[in-house]
Structure formats: structure tokens, C-alpha cells
N, C-alpha and C positions, 0 to 999 in steps of 0.2 A: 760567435759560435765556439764551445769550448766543447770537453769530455770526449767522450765515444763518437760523439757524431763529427765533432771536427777532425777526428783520426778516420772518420768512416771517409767522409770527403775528400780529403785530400789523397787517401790511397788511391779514391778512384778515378784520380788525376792521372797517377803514376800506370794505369791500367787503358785506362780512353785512347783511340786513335786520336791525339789533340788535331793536328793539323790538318786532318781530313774532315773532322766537325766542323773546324772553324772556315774551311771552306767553304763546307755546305753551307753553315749559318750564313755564308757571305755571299753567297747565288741569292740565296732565300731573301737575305736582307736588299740585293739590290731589285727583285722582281718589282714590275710596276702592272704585274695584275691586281686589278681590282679587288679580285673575293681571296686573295694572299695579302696583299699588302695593308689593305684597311682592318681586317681583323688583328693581325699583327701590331698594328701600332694600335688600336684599341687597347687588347690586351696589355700593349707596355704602358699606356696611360694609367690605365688602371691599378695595375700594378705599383707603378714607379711614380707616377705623380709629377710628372717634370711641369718647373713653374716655367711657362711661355708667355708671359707678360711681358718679357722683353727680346721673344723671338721676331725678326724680320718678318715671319709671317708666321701668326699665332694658330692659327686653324692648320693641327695635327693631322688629319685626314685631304689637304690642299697638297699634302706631299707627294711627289710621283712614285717616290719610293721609300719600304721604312729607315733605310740608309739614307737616302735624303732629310728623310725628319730625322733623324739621329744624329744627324751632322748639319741641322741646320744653321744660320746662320744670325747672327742676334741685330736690332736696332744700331745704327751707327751712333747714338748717341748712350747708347746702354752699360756700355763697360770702359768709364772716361777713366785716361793714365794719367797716372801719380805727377803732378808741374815740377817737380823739385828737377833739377839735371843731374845729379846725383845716385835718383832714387835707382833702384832695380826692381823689378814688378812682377807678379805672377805670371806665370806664363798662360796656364790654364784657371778656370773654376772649378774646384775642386779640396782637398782637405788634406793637410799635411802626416804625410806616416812618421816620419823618421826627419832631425836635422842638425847642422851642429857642425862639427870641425872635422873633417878627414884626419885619421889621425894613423902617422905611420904609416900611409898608404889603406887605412883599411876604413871602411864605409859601415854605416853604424845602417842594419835592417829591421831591425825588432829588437826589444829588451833580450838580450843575452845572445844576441849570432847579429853576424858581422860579416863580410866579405870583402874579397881584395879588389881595390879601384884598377889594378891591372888586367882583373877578369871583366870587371864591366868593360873596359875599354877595350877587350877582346886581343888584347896581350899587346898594345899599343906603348911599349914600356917610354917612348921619348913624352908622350903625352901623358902620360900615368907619371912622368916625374914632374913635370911644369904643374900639376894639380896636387901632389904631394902635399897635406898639410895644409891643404885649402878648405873649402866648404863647400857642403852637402844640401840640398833640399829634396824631399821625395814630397810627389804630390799624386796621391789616388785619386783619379776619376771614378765618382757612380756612375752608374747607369744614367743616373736621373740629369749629371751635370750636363752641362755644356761642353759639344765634344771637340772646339777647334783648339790650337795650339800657339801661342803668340810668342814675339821678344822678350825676354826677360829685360835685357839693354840691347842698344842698338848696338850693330856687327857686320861684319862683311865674312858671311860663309865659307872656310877654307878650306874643310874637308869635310868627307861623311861617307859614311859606312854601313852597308847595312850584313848583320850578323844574325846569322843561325840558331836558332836554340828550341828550347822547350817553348812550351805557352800553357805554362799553371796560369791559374787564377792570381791575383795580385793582390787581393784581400787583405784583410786583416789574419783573418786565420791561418792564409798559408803560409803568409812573411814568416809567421809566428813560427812556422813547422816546414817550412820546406829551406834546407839550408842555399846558400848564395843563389838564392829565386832570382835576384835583377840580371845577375852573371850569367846563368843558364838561359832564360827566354831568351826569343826572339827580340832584336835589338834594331832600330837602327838609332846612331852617332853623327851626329851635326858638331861639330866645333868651326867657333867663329871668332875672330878676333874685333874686339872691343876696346871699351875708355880702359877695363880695367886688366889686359891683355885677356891670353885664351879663356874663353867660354865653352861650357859644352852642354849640350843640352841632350838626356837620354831618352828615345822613343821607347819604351818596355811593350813589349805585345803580350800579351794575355789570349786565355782561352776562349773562344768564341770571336778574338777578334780578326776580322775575314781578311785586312792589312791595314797600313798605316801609308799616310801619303805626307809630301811635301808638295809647296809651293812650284820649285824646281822640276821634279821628278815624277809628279804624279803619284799612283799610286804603286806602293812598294810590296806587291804581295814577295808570299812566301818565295823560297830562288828552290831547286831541287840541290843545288849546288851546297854542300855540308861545309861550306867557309867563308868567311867574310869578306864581301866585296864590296870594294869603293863602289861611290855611285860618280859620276859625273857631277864637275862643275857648273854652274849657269853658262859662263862664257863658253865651253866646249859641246854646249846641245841649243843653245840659243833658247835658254829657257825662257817663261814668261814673265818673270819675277827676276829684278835685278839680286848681282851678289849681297850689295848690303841693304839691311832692312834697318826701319827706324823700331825703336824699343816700344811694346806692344802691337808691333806690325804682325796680320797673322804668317806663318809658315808652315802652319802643315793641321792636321786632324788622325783622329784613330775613328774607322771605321770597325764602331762598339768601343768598349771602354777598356781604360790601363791606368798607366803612370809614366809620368813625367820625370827624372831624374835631373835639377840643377847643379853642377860643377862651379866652381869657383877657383882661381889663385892663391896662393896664401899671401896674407897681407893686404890685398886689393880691395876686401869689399867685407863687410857686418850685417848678419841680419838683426831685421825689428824684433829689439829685447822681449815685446809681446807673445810674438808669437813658438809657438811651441806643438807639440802630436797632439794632432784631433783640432786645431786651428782650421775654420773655414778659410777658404782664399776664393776672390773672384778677378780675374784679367783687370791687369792693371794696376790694381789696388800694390800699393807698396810694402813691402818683403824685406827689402835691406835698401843699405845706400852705401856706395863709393865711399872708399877710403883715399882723401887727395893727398 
């Protein structure tokens, strides 16, 4: 979308109750009434065309709810990880916005804007310096992808945060026009330590999206609280899901769709020289590899 209508759009970001929408979309989305929920996911079929050839269960309408079918679950043989032990792996299916080197501290968002990896970290400056000069992956989920969230490398969870903010749309068009968009949204922050030490992996929430959950935590709606709160460890809530996962293990999903944010070390890890903006990606499939 370019011209007047991408300027029309996006103003009407900055004008929307966002977080009261995306509530309601998230009532709406979980209802398991019949004459709500099957028209619903009709219409998003329709629409959006999502290929469920390799959903756990292909019949759209078998869902109890359209958040169920939006989050469902794929074939366990569907999305096999990369054998190298090296490798690093997509986290999600989905299509790369932005990738490349953190550079100076500053995060590369669209051709010509940029923002500071100390604001996506939500001013976390010991962890904004260990990433310093590392690498960046931004990965858009459509509508249409598959909406769970995996390992990139395996890790043992160390902290995580979940952070306040706006919820623009995550698009193409907004990156383009709405300045430090991953910085402002709704955030939550997973870092893990790994082969190739700290990992961090960013949750972005977007407009319509009703929360985002983990493994750990369940789901992390919106907090009324206007500042960023740790969330609990595994070992101190007796989660269900041990601290460390193996690499493509799931860890969490967005109820409705966003972006993924990958952090890296500097020195530690290369991505595949192939890929590049607008690169498809599906879970699993290999991204970069360890630098030994």
C-alpha cells in the first residue's frame, strides 16, 4: 500500500482505541458459538486462504473456536529441523522484513528508519550492551501463516518481560511510516542462554492481536500497569514446560498475527548468505549457523 491511502491508514492507527479493539477482537476470536464462530472462520478462509494441508487437523470448521483454528496446531512430521548442530532455525512461518547486523546499537526497520536496540529492550541497557553489534532477524507473520512460535537454538530461559506499548499494525506499510513501531508496541522479551551465549527472542503485538502467550505463562494479555514487568520463571510458578527447550521446540504463539524479533551476539552466529527482505521462512528450515 503506498500514496494517500497508506497515509490514510496509518493516521487511523494513531486515532483507534487500539487496545480496546483488540480486546474485543479477542472475546470475539475466542467465542465457541456456533453461528459467531463458523462464519468467522469461513470468512477468514476466504479471504486469506490458509494452506492446512499440514494442519493437525485440516477441517477449519472442526475448531471450537476461530482462535483455536488461528492457532492451530500443524502435523508432527510437517515442519522437520534443520540435522546440522550448528544450524539456527526459524522460529516461526512467516517472511522476513528487515536483517543484517545491529549496528552501533541501532536496529535496521525499513529502508531509511531505524531504531535503538535499547528501546526494544525496554531500556534493559546490560542486555542492550551483550547484543551490541550482534544480529538482527525481523520475521512478519500474515494472517494466513502458521501462528505458533519455536526455538530458534536450543536455550535455557532466563528472563522475560513483558512491555507496554502501542499496537500499530506491523505491516509493510507501517514499518515504512510509523517511526520505532517494534519500540513502541506491545512487547513481550524472552532471553535465553545458548551454544552461542544470550539469545533473545522479541514477541511484537500488533493491532487486533487479543495477546500473545508462552509455553511458561500462558497467555500474557494486555497488564493496565504502563511499565514493564518481569514475568516469572518456570522453577518459581511450577510451569508446565521445562526452563530449557531443544531448538525448534514450540514456546509460545500470538493470538492473531505480528512479528517475531531474533537478537544475536556479535561474533557468535551468520546468517544464510541467501536469504534476504521478502525471503519466505518455515519453522525449522535453517536461517544461519554457529560461529565455533
Amino acid at each position: 500500500m503506498t500514496g494517500p491511502g497508506a497515509r490514510l491508514f496509518v493516521a487511523l492507527q494513531y486515532l483507534l482505541p487500539q487496545h480496546a479493539l483488540s480486546r474485543l477482537i479477542g472475546r470475539i476470536a475466542r467465542t465457541q458459538l456456533p453461528w459467531v464462530r463458523r462464519p468467522l472462520i469461513r470468512a477468514f478462509v476466504r479471504a486469506y486462504q490458509p494452506d492446512l494441508r499440514d494442519a493437525a487437523q485440516p477441517d477449519p470448521l472442526a475448531y471450537p473456536s476461530f482462535n483455536a483454528f488461528f492457532t492451530r496446531a500443524l502435523r508432527a512430521d510437517a515442519r522437520p529441523c534443520a540435522a546440522a548442530d550448528a544450524a539456527i532455525v526459524s522460529p516461526v512461518d512467516g517472511r522476513i522484513s528487515a536483517l543484517g547486523p545491529i549496528r552501533a546499537g541501532r536496529v535496521l526497520q525499513a529502508k531509511g528508519r531505524d531504531y535503538a536496540l535499547h528501546d526494544l529492550l525496554a531500556g534493559n541497557a546490560a542486555l542492550a550492551a551483550q547484543l551490541r553489534d550482534g544480529l538482527f532477524m525481523t520475521i512478519y507473520l500474515a494472517p494466513y501463516n502458521y501462528h505458533r512460535i519455536h526455538m530458534a537454538l536450543g536455550g535455557t530461559l532466563r528472563a522475560a518481560w513483558y512491555v507496554p506499548g502501542r499496537l500499530f499494525s506491523v505491516n509493510d506499510t507501517t514499518a515504512r511510516t510509523v517511526p520505532r513501531l517494534f519500540a513502541r508496541n506491545e512487547r513481550v522479551i524472552l532471553q535465553f542462554d545458548g551454544a552461542c551465549g544470550p539469545c533473545v527472542l522479541v514477541l511484537v503485538g500488533a493491532l487486533f492481536v487479543g495477546s500473545m502467550s508462552t509455553v511458561w505463562h500462558g497467555d500474557i494479555a494486555p497488564r493496565r500497569a504502563r511499565a514493564a514487568v518481569a514475568l516469572p520463571l518456570p522453577a518459581a510458578v511450577g510451569a508446565p514446560a521445562p526452563a530449557r527447550l531443544a531448538r525448534s521446540a514450540e514456546l509460545g504463539r500470538f493470538n492473531m498475527g505480528s512479528t517475531v524479533i531474533v537478537l544475536l551476539p556479535p561474533g557468535a552466529a551468520a546468517w544464510e548468505g541467501a536469504l534476504a527482505p521478502a525471503s519466505v521462512l518455515r519453522v525449522g528450515q535453517p536461517i544461519g549457523r554457529l560461529i565455533s
